[in-house]
KETIDREN-582796 format. One line per field, with one value per atom (N, C-alpha, C): chain; x, y, z; residue number from 1. Coordinates in pm, 1 decimal, padded with zeros to 6 digits, always signed. Layout:
<rs>
chaine <- (A ...)
east <- (X ...)
north <- (Y ...)
up <- (Z ...)
num <- (NUM ...)
</rs>
This chain:
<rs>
chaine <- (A A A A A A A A A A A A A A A A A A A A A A A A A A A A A A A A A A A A A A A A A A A A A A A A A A A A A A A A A A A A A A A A A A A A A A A A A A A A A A A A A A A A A A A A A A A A A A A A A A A A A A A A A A A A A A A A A A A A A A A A A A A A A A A A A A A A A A A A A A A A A A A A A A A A A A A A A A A A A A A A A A A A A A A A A A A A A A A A A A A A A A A A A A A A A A A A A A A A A A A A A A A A A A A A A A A A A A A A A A A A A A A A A A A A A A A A A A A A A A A A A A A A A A A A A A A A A A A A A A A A A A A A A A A A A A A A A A A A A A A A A A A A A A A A A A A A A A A A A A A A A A A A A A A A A A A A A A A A A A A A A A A A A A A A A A A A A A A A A A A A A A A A A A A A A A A A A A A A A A A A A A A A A A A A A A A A A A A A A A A A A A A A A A A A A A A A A A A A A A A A A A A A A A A A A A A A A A A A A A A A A A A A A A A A A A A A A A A A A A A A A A A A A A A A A A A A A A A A A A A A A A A A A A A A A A A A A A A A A A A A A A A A A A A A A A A A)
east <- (-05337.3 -05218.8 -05236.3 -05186.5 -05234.4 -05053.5 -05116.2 -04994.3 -04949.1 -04858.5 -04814.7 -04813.1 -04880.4 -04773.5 -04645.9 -04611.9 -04442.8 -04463.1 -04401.5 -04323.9 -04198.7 -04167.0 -04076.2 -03996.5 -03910.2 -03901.4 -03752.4 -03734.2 -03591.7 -03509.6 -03405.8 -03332.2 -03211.2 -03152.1 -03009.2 -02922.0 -02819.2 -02718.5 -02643.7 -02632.9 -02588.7 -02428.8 -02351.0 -02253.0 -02142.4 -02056.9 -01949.8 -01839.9 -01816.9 -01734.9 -01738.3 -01661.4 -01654.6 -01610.6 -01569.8 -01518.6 -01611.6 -01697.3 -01854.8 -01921.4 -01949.0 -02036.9 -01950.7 -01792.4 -01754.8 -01712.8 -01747.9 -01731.3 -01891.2 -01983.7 -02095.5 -02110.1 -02214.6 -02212.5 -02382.5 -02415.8 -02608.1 -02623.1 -02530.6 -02502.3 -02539.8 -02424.5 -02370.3 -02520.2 -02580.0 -02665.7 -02853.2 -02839.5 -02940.9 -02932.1 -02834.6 -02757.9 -02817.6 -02718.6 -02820.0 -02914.8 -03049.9 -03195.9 -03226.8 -03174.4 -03256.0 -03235.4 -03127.5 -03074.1 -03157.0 -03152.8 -03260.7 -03415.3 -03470.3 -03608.0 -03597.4 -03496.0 -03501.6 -03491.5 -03425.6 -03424.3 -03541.8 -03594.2 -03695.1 -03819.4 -03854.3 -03977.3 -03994.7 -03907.8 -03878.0 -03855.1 -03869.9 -03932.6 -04036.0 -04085.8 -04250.7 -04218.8 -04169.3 -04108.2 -04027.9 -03874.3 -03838.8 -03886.4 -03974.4 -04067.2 -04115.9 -04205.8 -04301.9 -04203.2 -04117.8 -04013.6 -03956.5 -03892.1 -03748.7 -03895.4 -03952.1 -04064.2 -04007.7 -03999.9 -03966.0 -03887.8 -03819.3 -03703.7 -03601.2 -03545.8 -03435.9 -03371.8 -03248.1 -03206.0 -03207.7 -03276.1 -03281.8 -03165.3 -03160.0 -03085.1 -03025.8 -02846.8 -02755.3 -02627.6 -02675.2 -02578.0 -02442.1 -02323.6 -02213.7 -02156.3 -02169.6 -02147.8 -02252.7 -02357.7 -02444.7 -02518.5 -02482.7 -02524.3 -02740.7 -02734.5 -02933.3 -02893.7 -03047.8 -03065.2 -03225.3 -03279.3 -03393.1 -03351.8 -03529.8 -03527.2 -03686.2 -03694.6 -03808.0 -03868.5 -04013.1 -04053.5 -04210.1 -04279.5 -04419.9 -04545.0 -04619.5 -04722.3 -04772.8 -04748.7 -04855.4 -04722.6 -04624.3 -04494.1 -04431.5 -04447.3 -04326.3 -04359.5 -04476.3 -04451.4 -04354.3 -04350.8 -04233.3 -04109.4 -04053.9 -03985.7 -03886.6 -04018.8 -03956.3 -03972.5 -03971.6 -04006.8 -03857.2 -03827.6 -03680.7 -03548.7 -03587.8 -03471.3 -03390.2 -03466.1 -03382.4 -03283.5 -03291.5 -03212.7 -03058.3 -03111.1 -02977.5 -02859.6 -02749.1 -02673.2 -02520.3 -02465.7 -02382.5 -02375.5 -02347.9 -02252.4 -02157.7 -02129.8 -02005.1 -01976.8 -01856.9 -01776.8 -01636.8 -01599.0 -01494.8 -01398.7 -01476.7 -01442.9 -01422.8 -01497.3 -01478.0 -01546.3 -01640.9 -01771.8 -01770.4 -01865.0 -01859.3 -02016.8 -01988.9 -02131.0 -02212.5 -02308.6 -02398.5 -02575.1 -02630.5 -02764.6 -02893.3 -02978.0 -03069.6 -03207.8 -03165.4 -03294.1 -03387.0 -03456.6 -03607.1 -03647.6 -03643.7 -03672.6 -03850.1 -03844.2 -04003.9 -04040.9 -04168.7 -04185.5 -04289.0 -04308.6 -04337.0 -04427.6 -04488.8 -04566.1 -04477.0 -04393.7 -04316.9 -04177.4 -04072.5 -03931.5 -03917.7 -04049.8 -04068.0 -04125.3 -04189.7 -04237.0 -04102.2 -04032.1 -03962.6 -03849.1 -03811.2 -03694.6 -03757.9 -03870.1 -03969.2 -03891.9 -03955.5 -03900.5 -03778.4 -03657.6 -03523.1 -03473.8 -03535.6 -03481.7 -03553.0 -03687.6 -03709.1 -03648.5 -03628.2 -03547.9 -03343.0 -03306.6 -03168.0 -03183.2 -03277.8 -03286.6 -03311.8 -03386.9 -03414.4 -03273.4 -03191.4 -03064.9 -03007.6 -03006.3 -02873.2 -02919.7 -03026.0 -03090.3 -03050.6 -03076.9 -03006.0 -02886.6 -02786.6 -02619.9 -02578.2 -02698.2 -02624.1 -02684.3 -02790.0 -02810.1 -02701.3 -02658.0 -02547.2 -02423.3 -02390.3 -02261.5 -02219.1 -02099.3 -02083.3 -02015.6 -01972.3 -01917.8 -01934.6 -01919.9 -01972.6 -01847.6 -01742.1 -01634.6 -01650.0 -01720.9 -01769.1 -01912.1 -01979.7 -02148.0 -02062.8 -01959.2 -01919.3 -01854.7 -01754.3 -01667.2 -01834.3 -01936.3 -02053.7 -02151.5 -02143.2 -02250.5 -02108.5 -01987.5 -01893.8 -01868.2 -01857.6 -01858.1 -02003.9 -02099.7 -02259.0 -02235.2 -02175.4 -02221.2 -02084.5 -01979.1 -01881.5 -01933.6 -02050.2 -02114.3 -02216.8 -02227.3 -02246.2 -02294.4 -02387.9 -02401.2 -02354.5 -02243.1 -02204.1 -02290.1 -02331.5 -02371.5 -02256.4 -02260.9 -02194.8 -02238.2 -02118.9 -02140.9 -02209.7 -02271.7 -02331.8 -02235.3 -02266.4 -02168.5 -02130.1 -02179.6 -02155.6 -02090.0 -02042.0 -01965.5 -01984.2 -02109.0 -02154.0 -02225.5 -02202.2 -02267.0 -02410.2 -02480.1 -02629.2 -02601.5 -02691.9 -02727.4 -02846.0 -02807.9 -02878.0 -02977.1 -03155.1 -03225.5 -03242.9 -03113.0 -03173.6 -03154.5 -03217.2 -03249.1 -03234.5 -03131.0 -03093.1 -03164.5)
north <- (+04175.9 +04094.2 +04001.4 +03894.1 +03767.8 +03783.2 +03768.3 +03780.6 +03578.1 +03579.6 +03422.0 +03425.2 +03337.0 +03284.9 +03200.0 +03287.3 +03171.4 +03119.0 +02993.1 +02975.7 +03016.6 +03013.1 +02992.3 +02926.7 +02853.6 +02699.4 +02736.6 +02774.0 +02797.6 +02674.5 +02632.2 +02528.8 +02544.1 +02477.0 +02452.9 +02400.6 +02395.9 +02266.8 +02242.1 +02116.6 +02008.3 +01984.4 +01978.6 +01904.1 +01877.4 +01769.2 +01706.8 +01820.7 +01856.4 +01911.3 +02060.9 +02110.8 +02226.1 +02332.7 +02287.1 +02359.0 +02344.2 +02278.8 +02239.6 +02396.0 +02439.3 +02586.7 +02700.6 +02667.6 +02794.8 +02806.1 +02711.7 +02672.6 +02682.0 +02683.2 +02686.5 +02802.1 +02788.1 +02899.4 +02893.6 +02969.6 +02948.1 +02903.3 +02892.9 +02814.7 +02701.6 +02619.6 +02514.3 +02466.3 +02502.5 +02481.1 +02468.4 +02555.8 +02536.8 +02392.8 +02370.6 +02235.9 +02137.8 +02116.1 +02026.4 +01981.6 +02072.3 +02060.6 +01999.9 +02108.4 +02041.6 +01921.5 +01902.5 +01731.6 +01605.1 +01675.9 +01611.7 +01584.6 +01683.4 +01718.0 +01579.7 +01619.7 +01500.4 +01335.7 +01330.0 +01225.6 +01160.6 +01221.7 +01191.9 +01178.2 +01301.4 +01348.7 +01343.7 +01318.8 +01287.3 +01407.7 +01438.9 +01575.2 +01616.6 +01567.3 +01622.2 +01706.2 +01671.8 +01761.9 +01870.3 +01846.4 +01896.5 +02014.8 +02017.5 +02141.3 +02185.9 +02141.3 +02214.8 +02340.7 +02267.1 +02363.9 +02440.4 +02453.3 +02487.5 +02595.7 +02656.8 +02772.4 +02871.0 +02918.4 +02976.0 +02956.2 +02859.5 +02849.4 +02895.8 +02955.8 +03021.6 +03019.5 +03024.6 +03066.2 +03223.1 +03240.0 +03354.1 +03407.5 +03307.3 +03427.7 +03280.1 +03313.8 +03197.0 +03231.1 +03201.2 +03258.3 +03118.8 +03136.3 +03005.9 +03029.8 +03099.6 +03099.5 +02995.0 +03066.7 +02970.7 +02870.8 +02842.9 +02699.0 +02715.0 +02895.0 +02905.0 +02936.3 +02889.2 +02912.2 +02933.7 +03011.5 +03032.0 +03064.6 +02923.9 +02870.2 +02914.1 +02969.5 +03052.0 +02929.2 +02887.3 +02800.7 +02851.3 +02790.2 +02850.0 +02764.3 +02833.6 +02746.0 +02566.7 +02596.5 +02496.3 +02376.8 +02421.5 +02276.8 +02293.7 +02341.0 +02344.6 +02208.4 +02150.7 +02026.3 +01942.7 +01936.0 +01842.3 +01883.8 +02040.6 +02086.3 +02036.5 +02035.1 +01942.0 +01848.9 +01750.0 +01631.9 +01583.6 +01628.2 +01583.1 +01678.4 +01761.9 +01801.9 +01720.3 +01613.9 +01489.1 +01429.4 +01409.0 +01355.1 +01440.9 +01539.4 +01654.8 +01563.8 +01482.7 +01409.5 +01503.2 +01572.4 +01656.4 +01771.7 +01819.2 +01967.6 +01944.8 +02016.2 +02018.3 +02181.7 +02216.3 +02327.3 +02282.5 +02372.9 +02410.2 +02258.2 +02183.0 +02024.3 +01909.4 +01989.0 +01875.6 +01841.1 +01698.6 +01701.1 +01705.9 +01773.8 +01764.6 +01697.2 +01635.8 +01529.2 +01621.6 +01633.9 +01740.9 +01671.8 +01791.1 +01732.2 +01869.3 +01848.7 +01994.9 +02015.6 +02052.8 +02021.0 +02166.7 +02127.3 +02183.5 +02252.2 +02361.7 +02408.1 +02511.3 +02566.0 +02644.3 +02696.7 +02659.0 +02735.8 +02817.0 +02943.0 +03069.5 +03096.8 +03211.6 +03234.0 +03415.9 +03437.8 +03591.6 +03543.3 +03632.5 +03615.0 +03671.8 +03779.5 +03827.8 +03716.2 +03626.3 +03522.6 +03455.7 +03393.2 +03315.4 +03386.4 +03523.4 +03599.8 +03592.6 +03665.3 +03636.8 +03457.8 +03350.5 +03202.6 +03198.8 +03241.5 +03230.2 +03260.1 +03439.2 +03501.0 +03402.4 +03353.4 +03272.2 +03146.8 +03102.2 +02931.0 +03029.0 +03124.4 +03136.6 +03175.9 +03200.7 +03246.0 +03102.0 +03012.2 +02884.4 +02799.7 +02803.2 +02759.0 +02782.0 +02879.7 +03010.9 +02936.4 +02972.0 +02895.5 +02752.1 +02674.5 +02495.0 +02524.8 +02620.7 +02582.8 +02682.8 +02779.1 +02813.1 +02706.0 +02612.8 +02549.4 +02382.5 +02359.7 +02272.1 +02309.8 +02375.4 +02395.4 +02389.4 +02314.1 +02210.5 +02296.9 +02397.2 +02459.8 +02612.0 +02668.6 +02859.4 +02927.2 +02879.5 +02951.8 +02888.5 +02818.1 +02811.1 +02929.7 +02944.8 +03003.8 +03128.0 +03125.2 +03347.6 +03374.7 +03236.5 +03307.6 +03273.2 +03240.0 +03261.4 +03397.6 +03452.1 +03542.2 +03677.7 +03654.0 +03779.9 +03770.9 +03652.2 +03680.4 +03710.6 +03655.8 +03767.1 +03876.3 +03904.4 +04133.6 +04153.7 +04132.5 +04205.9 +04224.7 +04114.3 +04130.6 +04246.0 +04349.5 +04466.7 +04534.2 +04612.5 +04681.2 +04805.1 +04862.6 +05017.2 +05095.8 +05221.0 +05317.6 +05379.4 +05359.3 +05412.7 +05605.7 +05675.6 +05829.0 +05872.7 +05970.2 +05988.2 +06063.1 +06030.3 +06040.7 +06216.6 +06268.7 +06454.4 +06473.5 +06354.7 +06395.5 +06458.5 +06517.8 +06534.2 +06442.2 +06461.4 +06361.6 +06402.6 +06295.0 +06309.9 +06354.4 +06436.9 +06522.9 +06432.5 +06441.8 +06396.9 +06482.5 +06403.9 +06498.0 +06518.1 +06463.9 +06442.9 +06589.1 +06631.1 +06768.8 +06763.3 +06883.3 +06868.4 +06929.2)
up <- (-02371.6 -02359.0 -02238.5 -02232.8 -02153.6 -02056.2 -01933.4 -01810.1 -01828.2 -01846.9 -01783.1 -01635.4 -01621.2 -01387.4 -01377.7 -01306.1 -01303.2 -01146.2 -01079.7 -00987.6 -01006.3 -00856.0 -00844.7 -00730.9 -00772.8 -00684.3 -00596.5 -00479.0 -00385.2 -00354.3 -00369.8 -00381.3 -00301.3 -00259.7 -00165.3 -00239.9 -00283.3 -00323.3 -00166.6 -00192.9 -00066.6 -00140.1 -00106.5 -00161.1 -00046.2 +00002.1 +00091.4 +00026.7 -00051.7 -00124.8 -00148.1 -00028.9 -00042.5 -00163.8 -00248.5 -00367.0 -00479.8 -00441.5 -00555.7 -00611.3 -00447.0 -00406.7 -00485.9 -00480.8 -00500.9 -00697.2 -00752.2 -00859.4 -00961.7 -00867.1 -00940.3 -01028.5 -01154.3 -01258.6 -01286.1 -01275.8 -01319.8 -01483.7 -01555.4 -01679.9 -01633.0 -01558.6 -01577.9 -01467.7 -01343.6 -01318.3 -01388.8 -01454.8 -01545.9 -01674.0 -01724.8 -01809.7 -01715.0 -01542.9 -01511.9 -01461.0 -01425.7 -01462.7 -01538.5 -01694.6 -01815.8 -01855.3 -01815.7 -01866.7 -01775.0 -01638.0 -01515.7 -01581.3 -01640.2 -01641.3 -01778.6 -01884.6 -01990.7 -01970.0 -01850.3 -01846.3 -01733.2 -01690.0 -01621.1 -01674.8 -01701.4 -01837.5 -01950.2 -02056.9 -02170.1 -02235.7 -02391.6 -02470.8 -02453.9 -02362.1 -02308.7 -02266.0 -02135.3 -02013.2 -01992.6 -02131.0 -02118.8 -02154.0 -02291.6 -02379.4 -02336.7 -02195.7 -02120.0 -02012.7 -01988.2 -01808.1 -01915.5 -02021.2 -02076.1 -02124.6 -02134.6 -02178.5 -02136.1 -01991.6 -01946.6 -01824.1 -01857.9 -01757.8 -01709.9 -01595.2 -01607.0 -01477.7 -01416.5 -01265.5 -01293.4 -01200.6 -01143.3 -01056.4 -00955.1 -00813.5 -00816.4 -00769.4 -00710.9 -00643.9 -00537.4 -00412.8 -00456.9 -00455.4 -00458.4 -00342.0 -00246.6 -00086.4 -00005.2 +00009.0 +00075.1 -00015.1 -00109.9 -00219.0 -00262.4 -00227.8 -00264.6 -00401.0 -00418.2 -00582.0 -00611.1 -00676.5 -00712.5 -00854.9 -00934.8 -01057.1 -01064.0 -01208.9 -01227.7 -01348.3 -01325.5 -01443.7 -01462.6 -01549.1 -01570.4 -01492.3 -01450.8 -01336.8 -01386.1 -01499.2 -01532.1 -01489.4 -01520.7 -01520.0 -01407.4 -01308.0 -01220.8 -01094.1 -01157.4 -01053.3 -01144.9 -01276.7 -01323.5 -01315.9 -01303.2 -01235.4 -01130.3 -01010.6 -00864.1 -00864.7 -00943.6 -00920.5 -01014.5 -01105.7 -01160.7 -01056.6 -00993.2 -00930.7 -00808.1 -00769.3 -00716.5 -00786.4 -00927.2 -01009.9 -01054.8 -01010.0 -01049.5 -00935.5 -00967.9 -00896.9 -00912.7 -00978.4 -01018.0 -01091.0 -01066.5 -01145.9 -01234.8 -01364.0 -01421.7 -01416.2 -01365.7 -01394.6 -01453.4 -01572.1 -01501.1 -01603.1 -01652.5 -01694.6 -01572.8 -01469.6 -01316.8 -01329.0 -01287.1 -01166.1 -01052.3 -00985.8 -00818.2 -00780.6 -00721.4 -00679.8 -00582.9 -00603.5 -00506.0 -00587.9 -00437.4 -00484.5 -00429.5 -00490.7 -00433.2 -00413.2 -00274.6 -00169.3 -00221.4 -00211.0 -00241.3 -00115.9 -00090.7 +00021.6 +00018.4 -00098.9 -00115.4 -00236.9 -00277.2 -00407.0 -00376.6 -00395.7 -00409.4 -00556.8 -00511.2 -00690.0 -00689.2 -00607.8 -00624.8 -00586.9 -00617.0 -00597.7 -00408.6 -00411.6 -00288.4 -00132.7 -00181.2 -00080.6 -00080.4 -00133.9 -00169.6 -00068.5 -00061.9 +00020.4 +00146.2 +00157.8 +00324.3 +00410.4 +00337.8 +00318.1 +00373.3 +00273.1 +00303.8 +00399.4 +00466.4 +00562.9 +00704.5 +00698.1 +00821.5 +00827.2 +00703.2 +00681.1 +00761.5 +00740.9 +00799.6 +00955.8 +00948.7 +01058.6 +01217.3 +01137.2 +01194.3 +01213.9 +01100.3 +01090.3 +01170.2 +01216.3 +01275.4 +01450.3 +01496.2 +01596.2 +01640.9 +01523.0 +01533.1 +01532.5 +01442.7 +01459.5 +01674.1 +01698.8 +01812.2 +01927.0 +01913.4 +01990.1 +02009.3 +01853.3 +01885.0 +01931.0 +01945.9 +01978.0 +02181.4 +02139.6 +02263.6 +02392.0 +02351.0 +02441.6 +02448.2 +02537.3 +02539.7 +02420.2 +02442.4 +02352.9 +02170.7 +02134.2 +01991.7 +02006.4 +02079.7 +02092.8 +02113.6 +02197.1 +02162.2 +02045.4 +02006.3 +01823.4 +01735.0 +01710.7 +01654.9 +01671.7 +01776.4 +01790.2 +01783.9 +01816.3 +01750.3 +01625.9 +01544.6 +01413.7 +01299.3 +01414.9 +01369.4 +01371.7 +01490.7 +01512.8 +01429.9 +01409.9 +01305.9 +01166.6 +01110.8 +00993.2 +01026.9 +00942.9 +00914.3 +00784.2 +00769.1 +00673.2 +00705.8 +00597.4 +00591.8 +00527.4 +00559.8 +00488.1 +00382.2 +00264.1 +00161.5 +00162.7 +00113.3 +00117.0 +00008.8 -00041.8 -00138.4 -00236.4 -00370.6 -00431.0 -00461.7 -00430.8 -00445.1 -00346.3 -00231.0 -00114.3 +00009.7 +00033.6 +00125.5 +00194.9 +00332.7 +00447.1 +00498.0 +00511.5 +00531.7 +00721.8 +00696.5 +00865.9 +00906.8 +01055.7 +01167.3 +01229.0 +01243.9 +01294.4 +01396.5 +01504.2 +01628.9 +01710.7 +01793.9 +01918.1 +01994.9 +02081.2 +02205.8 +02266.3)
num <- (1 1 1 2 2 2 3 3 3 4 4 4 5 5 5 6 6 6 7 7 7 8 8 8 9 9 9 10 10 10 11 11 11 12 12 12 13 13 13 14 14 14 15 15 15 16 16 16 17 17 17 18 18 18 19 19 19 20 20 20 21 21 21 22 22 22 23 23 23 24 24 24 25 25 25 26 26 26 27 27 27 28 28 28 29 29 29 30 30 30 31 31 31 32 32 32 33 33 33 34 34 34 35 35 35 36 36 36 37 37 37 38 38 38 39 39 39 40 40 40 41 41 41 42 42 42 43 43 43 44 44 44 45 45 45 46 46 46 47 47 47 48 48 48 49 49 49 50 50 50 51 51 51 52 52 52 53 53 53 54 54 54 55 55 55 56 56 56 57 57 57 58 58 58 59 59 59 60 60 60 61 61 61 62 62 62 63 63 63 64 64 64 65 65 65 66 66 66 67 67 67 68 68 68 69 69 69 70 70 70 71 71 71 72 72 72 73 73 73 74 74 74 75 75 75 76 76 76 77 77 77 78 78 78 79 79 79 80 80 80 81 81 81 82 82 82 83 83 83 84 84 84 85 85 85 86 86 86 87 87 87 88 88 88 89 89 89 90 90 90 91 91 91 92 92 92 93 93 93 94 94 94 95 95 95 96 96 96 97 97 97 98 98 98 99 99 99 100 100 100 101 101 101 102 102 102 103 103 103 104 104 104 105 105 105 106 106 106 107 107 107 108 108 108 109 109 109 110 110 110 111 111 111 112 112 112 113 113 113 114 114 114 115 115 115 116 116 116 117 117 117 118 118 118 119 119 119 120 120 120 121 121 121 122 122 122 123 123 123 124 124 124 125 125 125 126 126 126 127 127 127 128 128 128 129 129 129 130 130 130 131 131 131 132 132 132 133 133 133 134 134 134 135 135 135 136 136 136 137 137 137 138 138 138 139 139 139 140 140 140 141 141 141 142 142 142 143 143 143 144 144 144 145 145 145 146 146 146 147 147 147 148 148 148 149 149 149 150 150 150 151 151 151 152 152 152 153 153 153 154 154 154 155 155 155 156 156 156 157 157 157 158 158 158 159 159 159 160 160 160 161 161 161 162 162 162 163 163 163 164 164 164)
</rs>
């Protein structure tokens, strides 16, 4: 049996319009690719990406998106995703556009990527900020974000190995 290679291409949506992000649907995002890739590439193009095309992962908080296509096409891929000029949800449009941030040959490089691309972010938004009292409501509303340990579901609590 013959393995296919996929990319896979990490994307941002940009949009002025805050209600764009929270409206997005990996439907309605995949629609406009393919319509991108057609009008750019023709039925060539579109036949080649639409193989195995698919969104994968789509955050509508932070506007990421990872789009899974097959090696051989995913430069026509990025090369029509400039053209993606809107979204339809919903019977709206919201004007947005999507930056190309890394393509990966694993979903796993691609997270490695993301976590150093937020992490770079996080750096530029604490270095702009104009005054110490925006840089402390930023780094207190970092440490209140938290992961909980959930209980296990038989109800008993996991023991500690530590020795006095």
């Amino acid at each position: 049996m013959v393995r296919f290679k996929n990319r896979y291409v990490l994307c941002e949506v940009v949009s002025e319009d805050p209600r764009c992000r929270q409206c997005i649907e990996d439907r309605a995002l995949g629609l406009a690719v393919r319509d991108a890739i057609a009008r750019v590439h023709g039925d060539y193009g579109l036949a080649c990406c639409s193989i195995s095309f698919t969104v994968k992962y789509l955050n509508a908080y932070t506007g990421t998106v990872l789009l899974r296509c097959r090696k051989d096409s995913y430069r026509l891929l990025c090369s029509a995703l400039p053209f993606v000029r809107y979204l339809e949800s919903r019977a709206q449009r919201y004007p947005c556009f999507l930056n190309t941030l890394h393509v990966g040959g694993t979903i796993r490089t691609c997270q490695k990527f993301l976590i150093q691309y937020n992490r770079t972010q996080l750096l530029r938004l604490l270095q702009n900020c104009t005054n110490e009292e925006e840089r402390q409501c930023i780094q207190k509303s970092l440490l209140s974000c938290s992961l909980t340990e959930e209980q296990s579901q038989s109800g008993e609590e996991e023991e500690d190995d530590s020795t006095d």
